[in-house]
C-alpha positions as CSV (number, residue, x, y, z in Angstrom):
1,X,-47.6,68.9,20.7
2,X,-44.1,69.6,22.9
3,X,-41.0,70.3,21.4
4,X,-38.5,67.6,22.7
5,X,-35.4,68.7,24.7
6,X,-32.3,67.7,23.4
7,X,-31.9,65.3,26.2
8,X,-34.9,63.2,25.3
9,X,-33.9,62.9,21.6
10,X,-31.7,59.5,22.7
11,X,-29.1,60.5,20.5
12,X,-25.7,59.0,20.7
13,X,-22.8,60.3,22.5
14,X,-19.6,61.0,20.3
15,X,-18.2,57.3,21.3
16,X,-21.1,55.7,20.7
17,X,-21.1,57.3,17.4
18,X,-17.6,56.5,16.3
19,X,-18.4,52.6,17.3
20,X,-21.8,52.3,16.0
21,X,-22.3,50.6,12.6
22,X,-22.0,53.0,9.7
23,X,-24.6,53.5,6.5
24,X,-22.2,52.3,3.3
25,X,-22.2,55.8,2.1
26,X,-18.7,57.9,1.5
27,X,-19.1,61.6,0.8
28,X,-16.7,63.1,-1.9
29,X,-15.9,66.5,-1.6
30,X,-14.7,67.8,-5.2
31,X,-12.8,71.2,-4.5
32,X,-15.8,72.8,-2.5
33,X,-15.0,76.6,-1.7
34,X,-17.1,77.4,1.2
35,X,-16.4,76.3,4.5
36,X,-19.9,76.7,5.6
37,X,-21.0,74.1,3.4
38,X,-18.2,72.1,4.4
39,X,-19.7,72.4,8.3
40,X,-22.8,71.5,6.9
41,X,-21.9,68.6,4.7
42,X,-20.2,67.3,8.0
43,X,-23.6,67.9,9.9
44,X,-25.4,66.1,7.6
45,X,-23.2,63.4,7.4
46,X,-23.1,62.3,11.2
47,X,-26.9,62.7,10.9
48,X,-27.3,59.9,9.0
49,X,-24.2,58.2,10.6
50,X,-21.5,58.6,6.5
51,X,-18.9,56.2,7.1
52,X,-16.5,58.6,5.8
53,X,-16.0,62.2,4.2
54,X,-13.0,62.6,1.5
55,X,-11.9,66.4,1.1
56,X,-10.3,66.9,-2.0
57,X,-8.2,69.6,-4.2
58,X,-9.0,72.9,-2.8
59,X,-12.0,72.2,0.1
60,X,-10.8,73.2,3.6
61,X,-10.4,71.0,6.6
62,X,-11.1,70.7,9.6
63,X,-10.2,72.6,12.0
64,X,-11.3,75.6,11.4
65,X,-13.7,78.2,13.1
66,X,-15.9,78.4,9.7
67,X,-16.1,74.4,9.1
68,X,-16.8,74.5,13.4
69,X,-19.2,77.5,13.2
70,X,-21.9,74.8,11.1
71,X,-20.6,71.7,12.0
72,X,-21.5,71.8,15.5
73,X,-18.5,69.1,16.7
74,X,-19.1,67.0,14.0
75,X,-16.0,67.2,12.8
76,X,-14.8,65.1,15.7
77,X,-17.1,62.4,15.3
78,X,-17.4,61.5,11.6
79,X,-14.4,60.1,9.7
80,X,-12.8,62.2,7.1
81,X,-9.5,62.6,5.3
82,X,-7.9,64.8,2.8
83,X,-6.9,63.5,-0.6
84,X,-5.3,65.8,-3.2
85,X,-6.6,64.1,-6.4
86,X,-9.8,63.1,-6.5
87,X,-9.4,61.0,-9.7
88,X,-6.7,58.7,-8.0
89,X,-9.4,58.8,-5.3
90,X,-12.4,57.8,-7.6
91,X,-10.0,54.9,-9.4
92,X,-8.8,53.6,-5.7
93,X,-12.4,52.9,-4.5
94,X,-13.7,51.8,-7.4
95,X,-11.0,49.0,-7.4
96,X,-11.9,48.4,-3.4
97,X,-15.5,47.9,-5.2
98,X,-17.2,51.3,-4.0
99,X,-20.2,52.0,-6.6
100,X,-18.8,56.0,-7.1
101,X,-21.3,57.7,-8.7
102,X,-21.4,62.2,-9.5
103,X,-24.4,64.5,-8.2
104,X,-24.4,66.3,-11.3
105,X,-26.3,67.6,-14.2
106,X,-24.9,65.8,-17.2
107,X,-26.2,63.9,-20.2
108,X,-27.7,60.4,-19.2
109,X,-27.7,61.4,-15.6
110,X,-30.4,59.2,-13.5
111,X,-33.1,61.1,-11.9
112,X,-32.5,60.8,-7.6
113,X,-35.9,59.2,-7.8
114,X,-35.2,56.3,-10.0
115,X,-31.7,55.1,-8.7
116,X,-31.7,51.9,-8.0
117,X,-29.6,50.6,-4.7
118,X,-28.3,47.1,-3.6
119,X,-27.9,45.8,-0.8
120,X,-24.4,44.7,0.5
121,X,-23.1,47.7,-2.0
122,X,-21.0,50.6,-0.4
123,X,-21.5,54.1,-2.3
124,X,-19.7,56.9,-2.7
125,X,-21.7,60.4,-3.8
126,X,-19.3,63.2,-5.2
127,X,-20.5,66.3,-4.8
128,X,-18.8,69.5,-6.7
129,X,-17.7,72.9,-6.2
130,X,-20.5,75.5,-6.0
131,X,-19.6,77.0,-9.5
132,X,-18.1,74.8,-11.8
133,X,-20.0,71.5,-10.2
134,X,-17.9,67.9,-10.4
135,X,-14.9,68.3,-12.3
136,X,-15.8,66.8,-16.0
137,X,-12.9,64.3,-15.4
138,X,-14.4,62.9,-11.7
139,X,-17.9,62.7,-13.5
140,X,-16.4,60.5,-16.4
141,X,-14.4,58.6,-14.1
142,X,-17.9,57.4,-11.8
143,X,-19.9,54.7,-12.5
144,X,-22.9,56.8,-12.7
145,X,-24.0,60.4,-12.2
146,X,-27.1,60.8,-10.6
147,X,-29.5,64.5,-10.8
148,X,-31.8,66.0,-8.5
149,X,-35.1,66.7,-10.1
150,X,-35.4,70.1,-10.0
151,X,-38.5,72.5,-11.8
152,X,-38.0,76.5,-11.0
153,X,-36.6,78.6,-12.5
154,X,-33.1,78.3,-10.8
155,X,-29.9,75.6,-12.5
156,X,-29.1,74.2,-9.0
157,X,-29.1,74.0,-5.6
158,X,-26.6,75.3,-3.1
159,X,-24.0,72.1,-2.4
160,X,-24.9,71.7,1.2
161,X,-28.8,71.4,0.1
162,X,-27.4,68.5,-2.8
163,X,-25.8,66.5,0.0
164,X,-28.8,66.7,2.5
165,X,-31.6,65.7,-0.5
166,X,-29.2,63.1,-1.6
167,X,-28.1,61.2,1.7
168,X,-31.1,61.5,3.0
169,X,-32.3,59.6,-0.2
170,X,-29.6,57.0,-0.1
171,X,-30.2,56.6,3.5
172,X,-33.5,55.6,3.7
173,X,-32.9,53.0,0.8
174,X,-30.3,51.4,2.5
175,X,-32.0,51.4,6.2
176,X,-35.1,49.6,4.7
């Protein structure tokens, strides 16, 4: 086997991108610290083509040589915008009809394996701040909070990890 070159991976280009139909997936971004995971989170995103990222409370934006230093330019393709408060955030598209739903360990959560997804439904995934997780108000506010299965012997996984395992999951559900 040959490794491809980047130029015969037929990705898009950066316009393409911004006009191409997007998955219905929104990334919430509840008061994440680290700016690397903020690159990453927007790396991830443009991989599997996010509609949009919200940045919220205390989480960084773009630009900014940390966010740049992991995003690698995505921050100039995928949609984002900052939003103070992410309850009034969480209340607004859940009145638009946006199925919001917390990555989070919490009682009742649905393992990432058994979600169910519709068709014709736009989602939003919250993810949390790399201590303190979702803020207990955002993950009462959501529809639903969904966990990653998980069986060492660590609590959690590092955010940027969360967003990868879950849009990736989300994704292929809603491509099928």
């Amino acid at each position: 086997m040959r490794k491809l070159k980047n130029e015969e991976l037929a990705r898009k280009t950066p316009e393409e991108f911004i006009k191409a139909a997007k998955t219905p997936l929104i990334v919430i971004l509840d008061n994440v610290r680290s700016l690397n995971n903020i690159g990453s989170v927007f790396r991830t995103s443009d991989a599997f083509l996010v509609e949009k990222i919200y940045l919220c409370g205390i989480t960084a934006t773009p630009p900014h040589k940390d966010i740049r230093k992991t995003a690698l330019g995505a921050t100039e393709n995928v949609a984002w915008e900052y939003t103070e408060d992410t309850i009034t955030l969480v209340e607004r598209l859940k009145k638009e009809g946006v199925k919001v739903i917390s990555i989070e360990q919490a009682e009742n959560a649905t393992s990432l394996e058994h979600i169910k997804i519709k068709a014709n439904t736009k989602y939003a995934l919250i993810f949390g701040n790399e201590v303190k997780g979702v803020n207990q108000a955002v993950v009462s506010a959501s529809h639903q909070v969904v966990e990653i299965p998980q069986k060492g012997v660590k609590h959690s996984l590092n955010i940027s990890v969360s967003v990868g395992v879950c849009l990736w999951e989300y994704f292929k559900r809603l491509s099928i």
